[in-house]
C-alpha positions, -999 to 999 in steps of 0.1 A, spaced: 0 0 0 14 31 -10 13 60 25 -16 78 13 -37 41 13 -24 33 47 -34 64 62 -68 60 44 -69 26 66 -56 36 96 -89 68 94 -110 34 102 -96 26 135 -108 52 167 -81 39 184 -54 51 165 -71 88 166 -61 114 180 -83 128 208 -75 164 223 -42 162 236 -43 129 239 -20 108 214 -26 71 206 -8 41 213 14 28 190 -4 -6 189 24 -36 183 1 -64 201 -21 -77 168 -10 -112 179 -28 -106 210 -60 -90 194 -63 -61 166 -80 -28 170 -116 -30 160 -122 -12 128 -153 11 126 -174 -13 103 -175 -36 133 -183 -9 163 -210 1 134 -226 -29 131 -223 -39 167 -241 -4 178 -267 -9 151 -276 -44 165 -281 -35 197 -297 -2 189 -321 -16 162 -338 -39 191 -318 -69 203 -342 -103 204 -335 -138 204 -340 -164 173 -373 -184 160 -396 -157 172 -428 -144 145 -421 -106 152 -392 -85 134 -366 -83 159 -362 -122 161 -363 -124 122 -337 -99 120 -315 -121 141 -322 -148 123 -309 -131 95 -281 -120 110 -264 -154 120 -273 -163 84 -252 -134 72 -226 -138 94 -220 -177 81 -223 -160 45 -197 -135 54 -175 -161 70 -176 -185 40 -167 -159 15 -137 -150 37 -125 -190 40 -141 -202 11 -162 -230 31 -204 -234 28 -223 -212 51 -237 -244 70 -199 -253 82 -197 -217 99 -205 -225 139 -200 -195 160 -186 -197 197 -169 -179 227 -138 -183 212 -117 -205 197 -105 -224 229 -139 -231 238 -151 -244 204 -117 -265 199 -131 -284 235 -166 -288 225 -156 -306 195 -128 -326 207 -158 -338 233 -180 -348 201 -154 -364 186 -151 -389 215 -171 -419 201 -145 -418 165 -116 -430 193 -107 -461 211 -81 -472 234 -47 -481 210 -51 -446 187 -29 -416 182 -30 -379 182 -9 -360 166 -1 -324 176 33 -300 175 58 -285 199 48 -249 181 14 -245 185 -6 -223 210 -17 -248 237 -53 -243 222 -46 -265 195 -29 -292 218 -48 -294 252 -84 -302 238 -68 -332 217 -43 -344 246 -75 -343 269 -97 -360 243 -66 -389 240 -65 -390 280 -99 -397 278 -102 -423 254 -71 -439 262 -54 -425 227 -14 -420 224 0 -386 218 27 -382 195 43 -345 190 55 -329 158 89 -320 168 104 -282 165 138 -276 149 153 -254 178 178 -238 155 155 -233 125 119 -226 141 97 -249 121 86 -277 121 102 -314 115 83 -325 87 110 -351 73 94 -379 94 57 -374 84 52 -408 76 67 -420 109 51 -400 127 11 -403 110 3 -438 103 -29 -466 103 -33 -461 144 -30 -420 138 -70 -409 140 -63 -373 144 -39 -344 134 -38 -307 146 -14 -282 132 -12 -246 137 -10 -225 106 11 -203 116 28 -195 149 18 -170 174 54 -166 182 73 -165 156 53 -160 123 63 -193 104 38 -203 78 38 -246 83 36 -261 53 0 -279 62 -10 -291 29 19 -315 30 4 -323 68 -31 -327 53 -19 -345 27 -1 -374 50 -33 -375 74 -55 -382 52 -32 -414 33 -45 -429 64 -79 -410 70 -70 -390 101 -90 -360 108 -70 -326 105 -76 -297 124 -60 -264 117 -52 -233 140 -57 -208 118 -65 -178 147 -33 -167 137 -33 -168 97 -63 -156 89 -53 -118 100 -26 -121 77 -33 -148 48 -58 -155 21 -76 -191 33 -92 -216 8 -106 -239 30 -118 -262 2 -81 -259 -12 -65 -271 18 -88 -298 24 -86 -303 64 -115 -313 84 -116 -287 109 -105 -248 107 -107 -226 139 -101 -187 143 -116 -157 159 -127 -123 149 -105 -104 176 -77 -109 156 -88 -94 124 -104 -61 132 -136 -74 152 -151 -83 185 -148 -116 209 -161 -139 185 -147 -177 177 -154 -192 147 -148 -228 140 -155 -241 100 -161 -276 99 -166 -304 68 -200 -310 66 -192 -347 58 -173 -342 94 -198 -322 108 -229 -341 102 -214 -369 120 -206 -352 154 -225 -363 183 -225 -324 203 -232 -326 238 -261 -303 239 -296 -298 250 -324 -320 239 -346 -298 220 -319 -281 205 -315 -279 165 -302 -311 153 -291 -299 122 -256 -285 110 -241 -259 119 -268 -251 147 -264 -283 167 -228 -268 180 -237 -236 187 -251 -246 223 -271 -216 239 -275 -183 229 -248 -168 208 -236 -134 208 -256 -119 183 -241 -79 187 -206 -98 183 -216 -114 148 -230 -81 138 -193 -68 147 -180 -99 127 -199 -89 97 -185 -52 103 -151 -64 102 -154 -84 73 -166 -59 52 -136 -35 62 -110 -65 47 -137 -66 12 -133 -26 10 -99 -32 5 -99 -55 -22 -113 -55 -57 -133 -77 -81 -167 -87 -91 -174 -112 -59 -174 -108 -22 -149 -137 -25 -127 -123 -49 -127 -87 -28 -120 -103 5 -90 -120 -13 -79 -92 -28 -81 -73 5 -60 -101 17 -33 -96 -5 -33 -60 1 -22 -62 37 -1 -91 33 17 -69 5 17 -41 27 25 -59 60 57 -80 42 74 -47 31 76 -37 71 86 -70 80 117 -70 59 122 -37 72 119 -53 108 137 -82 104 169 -65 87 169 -45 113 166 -70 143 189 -93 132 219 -67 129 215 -62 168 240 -70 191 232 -99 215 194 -100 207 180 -139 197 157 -132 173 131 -162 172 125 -165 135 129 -187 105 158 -181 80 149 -167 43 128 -194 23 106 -195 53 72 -178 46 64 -159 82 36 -137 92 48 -101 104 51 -112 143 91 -114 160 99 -125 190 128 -121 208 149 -119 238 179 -95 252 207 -109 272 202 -106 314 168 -85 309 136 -95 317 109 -96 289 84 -72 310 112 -51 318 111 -46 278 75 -38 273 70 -14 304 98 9 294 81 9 261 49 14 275 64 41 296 89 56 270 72 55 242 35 50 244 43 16 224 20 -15 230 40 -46 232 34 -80 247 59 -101 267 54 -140 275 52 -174 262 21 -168 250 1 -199 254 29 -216 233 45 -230 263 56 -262 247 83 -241 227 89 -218 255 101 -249 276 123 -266 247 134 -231 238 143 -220 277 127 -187 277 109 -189 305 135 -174 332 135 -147 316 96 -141 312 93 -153 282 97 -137 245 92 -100 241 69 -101 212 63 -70 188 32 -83 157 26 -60 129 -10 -51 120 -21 -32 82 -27 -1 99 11 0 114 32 27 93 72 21 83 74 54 104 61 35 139 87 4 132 117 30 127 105 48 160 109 7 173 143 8 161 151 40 178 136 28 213 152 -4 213 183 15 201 180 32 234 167 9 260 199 -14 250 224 19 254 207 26 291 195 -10 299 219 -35 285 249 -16 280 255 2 314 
């Protein structure tokens, strides 16, 4: 995006306004959660303005939610390229991941295998190590290279054989931006008919998703991360989905994709959904929703790649930093993590905070697996900065000049 576009983006964020005196923060936390663009405030205020009801009912309020979660699976399957009836809404993605690992229960005996990685956010482990406790199932872990920062994929077929009934794989790391190669994942799993699930809560933000392309059983993400509310969304194979026995209340819907949305959903937070997909389709061009929402896609990842070689040059050229990222060749989201000799990772992020209004995140983020085998944990974790479309090449060289400085009065003294 050229400056002029990016400023034209960044107008459709509050949060990055300027009110009175008061500047904004420079927001380097879209790992965590993205601002919410004004699309999505819109449509949440015009839900609950319009008359909030609930579903089924004869008078307009209740049809007009009706509608709504109809939209919203519309909107969704335009975004991931799935059928509206595999979009199930949730709390979030945690909470969705657990009520269908529960489903899946009758699909496993005692003798099988799971399958997960050493990478992945602990959302896309615990609900299938759980479900394998349960049944009496084997877990088997993907192993991380700990110099390179994939994955080991070189003993795919060792690792998913005839006992291996179910796969899950992040898309892409929460940590340290690499892009896994899933289709070659997908495509081993299903030589023997396992069932793949995807983490995609951190790819969709930054990525273009065919979910018919890639083929996987299961795709989970949530709205917070790409410029809406508190929303998860979970996309499932109807050939999957019709098959899952939910734990749910007996006069509840039997019928895909209602049958996992136990209770009543957040119907302001669709609205938001809906808000925020129609900010990514404003960016884009073409005849379809499908083909603007991909070409909005490739418009921040264009934009986002440009600061992130910008970033990375720059991190790798300083002195004693470990910079938790794959080499070139590697396709990685704009998110770096990263740790300074002797200094505490919140030591980091408050004195940006303090110094230079600058929100960035400290941890091991939920990815505690590779925070063990990686031995970041003494010092508090990684200090994580994650680039967002409305983030300007002028707020990463103000970065550079901060870090500049903290290491001259914190590291160097």
């Amino acid at each position: 995006m050229s400056s002029l576009a990016v400023e034209k983006l960044r107008a459709a964020f509050p949060a990055l306004q300027e009110s009175g005196d008061k500047k904004p923060f420079i927001y380097f936390d879209g790992p965590g959660g993205t601002q919410m663009a004004q699309q999505a405030i819109d449509g949440m205020l015009a839900y609950i303005t319009g008359g909030m009801a609930n579903l089924h009912g004869a008078f307009p309020t209740s049809v007009g939610t009706d509608n709504l979660l109809l939209e919203g699976r519309k909107a969704m399957a335009d975004l991931l390229h799935c059928a509206p009836e595999e979009v199930a809404f949730g709390q979030n993605m945690t909470t969705l991941a657990f009520s269908i690992a529960r489903s899946l229960g009758n699909f496993f005996s005692s003798g099988d295998e799971v399958v997960v990685t050493e990478m992945d956010h602990r959302a896309n482990v615990d609900p299938w190590v759980t479900l394998a406790a349960d049944k009496g199932a084997k877990v088997r872990f993907l192993e991380l290279n700990t110099e390179t920062y994939i994955l080991n994929l070189d003993k795919l077929d060792e690792l998913i054989t005839e006992k291996t009934k179910l796969v899950a794989v992040g898309m892409s790391s929460n940590v340290t931006g690499t892009v896994t190669d899933v289709k070659r994942v997908i495509a081993r799993a299903k030589e023997v008919n396992a069932i793949v699930v995807l983490d995609a809560v951190h790819a969709v933000p930054h990525l273009p998703i065919d979910f018919q392309e890639l083929a996987c059983d299961v795709l989970l993400c949530s709205a917070y991360k790409f410029f809406g509310p508190h929303i998860g969304i979970a996309v499932i194979a109807a050939s999957l989905f019709e098959k899952l026995q939910v734990y749910k209340l007996a006069p509840a819907p039997q019928q895909i994709p209602d049958k996992l949305e136990t209770g009543t959903q957040n119907h302001e937070a669709i609205a938001g959904l809906i808000g925020a997909i129609t900010f990514i389709e404003k960016l884009g061009e073409g005849k379809t929703r499908r083909e603007r929402l991909t070409s909005g896609m490739h418009r921040i990842e264009e934009h986002e790649q440009q600061l992130t070689a910008r970033l990375d040059s720059f991190l790798r050229q300083v002195p004693g930093l470990i910079l938790y990222r794959a080499p070139e060749g590697i396709y990685r989201t704009p998110t770096f993590a990263f740790t300074l000799p002797g200094i505490k990772a919140r030591e980091v992020t408050s004195w940006f905070a303090e110094h230079y209004s600058m929100c960035i995140a400290d941890g091991h983020f939920y990815a505690s697996t590779m925070a063990d085998k990686l031995g970041v944990n003494p010092m508090g974790g990684w200090v994580r900065i994650g680039l967002a479309p409305y983030n300007t090449l002028e707020e990463v060289a103000l970065f550079e000049q901060g870090l500049r400085e903290f290491i001259e009065t914190k590291v160097s003294r």
